[in-house]
VMD Tcl script that draws the C-alpha trace (Angstrom):
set ca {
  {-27.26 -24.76 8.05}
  {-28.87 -22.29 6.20}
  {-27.80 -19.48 8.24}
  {-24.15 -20.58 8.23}
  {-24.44 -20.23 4.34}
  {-26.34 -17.07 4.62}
  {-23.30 -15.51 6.96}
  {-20.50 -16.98 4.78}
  {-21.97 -15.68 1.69}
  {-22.17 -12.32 3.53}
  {-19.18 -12.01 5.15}
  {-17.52 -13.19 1.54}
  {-19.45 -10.36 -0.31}
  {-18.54 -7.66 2.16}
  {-14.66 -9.07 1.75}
  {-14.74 -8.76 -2.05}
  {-16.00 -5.58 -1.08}
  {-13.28 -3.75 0.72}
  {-10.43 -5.33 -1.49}
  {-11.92 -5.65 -5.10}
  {-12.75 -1.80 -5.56}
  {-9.46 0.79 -4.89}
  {-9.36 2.40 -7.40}
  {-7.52 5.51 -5.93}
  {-6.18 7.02 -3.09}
  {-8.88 8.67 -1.03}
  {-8.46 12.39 -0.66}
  {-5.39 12.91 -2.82}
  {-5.69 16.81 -4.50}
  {-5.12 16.45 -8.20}
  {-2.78 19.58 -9.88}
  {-4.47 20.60 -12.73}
  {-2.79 19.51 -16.19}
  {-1.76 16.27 -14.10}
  {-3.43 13.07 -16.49}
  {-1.35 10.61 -15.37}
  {-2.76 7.82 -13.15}
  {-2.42 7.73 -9.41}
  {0.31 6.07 -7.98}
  {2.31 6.49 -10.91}
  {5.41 8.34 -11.00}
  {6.28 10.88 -13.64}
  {7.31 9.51 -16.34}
  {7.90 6.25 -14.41}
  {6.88 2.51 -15.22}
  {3.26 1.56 -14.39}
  {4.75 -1.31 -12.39}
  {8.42 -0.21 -11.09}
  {7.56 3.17 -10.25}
  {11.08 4.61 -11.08}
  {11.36 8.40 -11.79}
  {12.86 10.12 -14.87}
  {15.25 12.08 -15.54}
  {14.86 15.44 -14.71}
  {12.30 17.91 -16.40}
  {11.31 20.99 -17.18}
  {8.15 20.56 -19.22}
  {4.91 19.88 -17.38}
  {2.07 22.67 -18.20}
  {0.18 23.32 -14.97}
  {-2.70 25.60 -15.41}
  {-1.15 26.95 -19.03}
  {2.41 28.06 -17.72}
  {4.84 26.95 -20.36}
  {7.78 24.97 -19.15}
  {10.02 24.17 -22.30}
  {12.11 21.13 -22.44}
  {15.75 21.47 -20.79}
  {17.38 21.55 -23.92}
  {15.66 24.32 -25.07}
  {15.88 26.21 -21.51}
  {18.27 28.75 -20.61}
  {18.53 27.72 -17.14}
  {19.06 24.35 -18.73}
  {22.88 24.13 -17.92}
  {22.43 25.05 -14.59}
  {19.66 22.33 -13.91}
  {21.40 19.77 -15.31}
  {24.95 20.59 -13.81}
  {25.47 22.63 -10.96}
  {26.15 23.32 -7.04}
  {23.85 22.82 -4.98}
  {22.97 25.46 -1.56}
  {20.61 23.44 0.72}
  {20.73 25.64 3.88}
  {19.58 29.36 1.66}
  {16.05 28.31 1.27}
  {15.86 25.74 4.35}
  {13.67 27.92 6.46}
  {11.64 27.73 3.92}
  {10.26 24.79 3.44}
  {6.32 24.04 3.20}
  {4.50 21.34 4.57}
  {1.35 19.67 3.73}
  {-1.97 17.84 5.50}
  {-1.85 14.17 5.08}
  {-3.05 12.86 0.99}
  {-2.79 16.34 0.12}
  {-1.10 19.12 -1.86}
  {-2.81 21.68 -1.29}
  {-0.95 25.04 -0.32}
  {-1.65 25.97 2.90}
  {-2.25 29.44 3.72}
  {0.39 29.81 6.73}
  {3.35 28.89 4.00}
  {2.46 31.42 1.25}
  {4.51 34.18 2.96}
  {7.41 31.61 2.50}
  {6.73 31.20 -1.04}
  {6.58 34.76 -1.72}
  {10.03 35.61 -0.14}
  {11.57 32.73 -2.45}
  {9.89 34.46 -5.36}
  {10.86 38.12 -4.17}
  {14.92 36.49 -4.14}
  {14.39 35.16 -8.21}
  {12.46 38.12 -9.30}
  {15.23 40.13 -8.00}
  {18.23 37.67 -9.22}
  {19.21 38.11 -12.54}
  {21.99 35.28 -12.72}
  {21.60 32.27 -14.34}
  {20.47 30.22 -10.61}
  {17.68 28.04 -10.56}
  {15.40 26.28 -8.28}
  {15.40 22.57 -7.45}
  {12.05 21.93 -5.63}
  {12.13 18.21 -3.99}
  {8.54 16.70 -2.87}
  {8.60 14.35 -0.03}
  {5.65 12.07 1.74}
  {5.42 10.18 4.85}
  {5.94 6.79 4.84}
  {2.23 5.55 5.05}
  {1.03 4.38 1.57}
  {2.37 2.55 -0.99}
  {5.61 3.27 -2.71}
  {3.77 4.38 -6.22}
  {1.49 6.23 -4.57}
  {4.52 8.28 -2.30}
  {6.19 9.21 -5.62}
  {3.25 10.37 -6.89}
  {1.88 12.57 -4.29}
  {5.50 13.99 -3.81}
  {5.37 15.11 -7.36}
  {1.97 16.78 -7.01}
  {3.35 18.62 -3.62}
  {6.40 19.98 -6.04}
  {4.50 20.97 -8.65}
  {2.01 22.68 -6.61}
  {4.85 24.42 -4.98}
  {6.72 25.21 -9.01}
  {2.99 26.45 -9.83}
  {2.51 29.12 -6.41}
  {6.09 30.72 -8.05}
  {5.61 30.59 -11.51}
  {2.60 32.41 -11.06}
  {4.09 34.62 -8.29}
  {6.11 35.79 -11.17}
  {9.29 33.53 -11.04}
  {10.25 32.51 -14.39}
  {9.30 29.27 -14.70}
  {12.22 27.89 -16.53}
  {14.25 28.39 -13.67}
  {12.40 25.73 -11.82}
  {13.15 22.18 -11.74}
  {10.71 19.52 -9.62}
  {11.82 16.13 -8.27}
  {9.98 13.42 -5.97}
  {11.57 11.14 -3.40}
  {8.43 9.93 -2.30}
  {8.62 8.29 1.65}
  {12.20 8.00 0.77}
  {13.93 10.38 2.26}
  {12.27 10.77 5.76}
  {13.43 14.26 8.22}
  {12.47 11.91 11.05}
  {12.20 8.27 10.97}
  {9.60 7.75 13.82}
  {6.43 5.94 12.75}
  {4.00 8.64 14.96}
  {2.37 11.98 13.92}
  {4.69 14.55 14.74}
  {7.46 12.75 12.96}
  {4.82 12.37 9.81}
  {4.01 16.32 10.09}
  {7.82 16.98 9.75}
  {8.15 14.59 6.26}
  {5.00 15.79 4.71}
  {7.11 18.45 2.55}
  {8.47 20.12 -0.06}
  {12.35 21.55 0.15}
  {13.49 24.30 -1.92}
  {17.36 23.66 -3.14}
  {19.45 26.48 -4.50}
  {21.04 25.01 -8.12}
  {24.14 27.71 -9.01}
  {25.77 27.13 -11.66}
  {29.32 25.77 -12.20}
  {31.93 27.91 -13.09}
}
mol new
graphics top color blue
foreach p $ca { graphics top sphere $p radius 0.5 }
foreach p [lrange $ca 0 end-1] q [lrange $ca 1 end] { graphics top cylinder $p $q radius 0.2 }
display resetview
C-alpha cells in the first residue's frame, strides 16, 4: 500500500511539474526594446490576441520610428497599392522559435536597402512576419512580430529611413504551404517584404 501511495504521489508531483511552470516559450530570441510579454501581440489583448492597427513607432535598439501621423511616409502606409511580386525573391526565413537573421539572407536585405536608399519617392515598405503553425495562436503573433521587426531593424540600420517601414504579423495564419511536415514549416517560417506605392 505504501508504495502505491509513494508512486501516486510521485507521478502527481512530476505532473504538476510539466504543466504548472510555462512560463515562456523555450528558445524564442527577444528584439531588443521588445517589453511586452510573450505570446502577446502588439498592442493586442492579453487574452484575444488581436493585432492593432498599423504602426510606425516601436524603438528597436534607439532608431526612432515616429507615429504615422507625424510620418511622411504616413499617407502612403496607411493608403496605398500594394507590389507583392518586386521584393518576392526576397524574402527571409527563419530557424524554428527564432528571429534571428540568418547570415545567408543578409545579401537579400541589403539589395532591398540599396533600392530605398536609392528611391527618393514617397514608397514605403510593408514587412509581414509569418510562423508555422506549431504553437499557440498568441505565441504565432508574437514571434511573427519579432521576425518583422528584426527584419525593419537589419534596414533601418542598413541606412533605410526608417519611417518608410511599416511591420505587420499574421502569425500561423497565413501558411505558403499547408502541409503539417518540415519542409512545408521551413517555407512558412518568414518574413515577406511588400512594396506600399502610393495612390495617385
Amino acid at each position: 500500500m505504501k508504495n502505491t501511495t509513494s508512486i501516486l504521489t510521485f507521478g502527481l508531483v512530476a505532473i504538476l511539474g510539466f504543466t504548472g511552470c510555462h512560463k515562456k516559450p523555450v528558445g524564442v530570441t527577444d528584439i531588443p526594446g521588445m517589453n511586452r510579454p510573450h505570446g502577446v501581440a502588439p498592442g493586442g489583448d492579453m487574452n484575444s490576441g488581436t493585432l492593432p492597427s498599423p504602426r510606425a513607432n516601436e524603438n528597436p535598439n534607439g532608431i526612432q520610428f515616429v507615429p504615422t501621423g507625424e510620418n511622411p511616409y504616413g499617407p502612403t502606409i496607411m493608403d496605398h497599392n500594394e507590389d507583392r511580386t518586386k521584393f518576392a525573391e526576397y524574402t527571409v526565413h527563419f530557424t524554428v522559435d527564432s528571429a534571428a537573421i540568418k547570415a545567408d539572407d543578409r545579401a537579400k536585405l541589403d539589395k532591398v536597402a540599396e533600392y530605398f536608399k536609392n528611391n527618393n519617392t514617397k514608397e514605403a515598405l510593408q514587412i509581414e512576419g509569418h510562423a508555422d503553425e506549431r504553437g499557440t495562436e498568441q505565441y504565432n503573433l508574437a514571434l511573427g512580430d519579432k521576425r518583422a521587426l528584426a527584419v525593419r531593424e537589419y534596414l533601418a540600420h542598413s541606412g533605410v529611413d526608417a519611417q518608410r517601414i511599416n511591420t505587420v504579423s499574421y502569425g500561423e495564419a497565413k501558411p505558403v504551404d499547408p502541409a503539417r511536415n518540415d519542409a512545408a514549416y521551413n517555407k512558412n517560417r518568414r518574413a515577406e517584404m511588400v512594396l506600399l506605392i502610393p495612390k495617385q
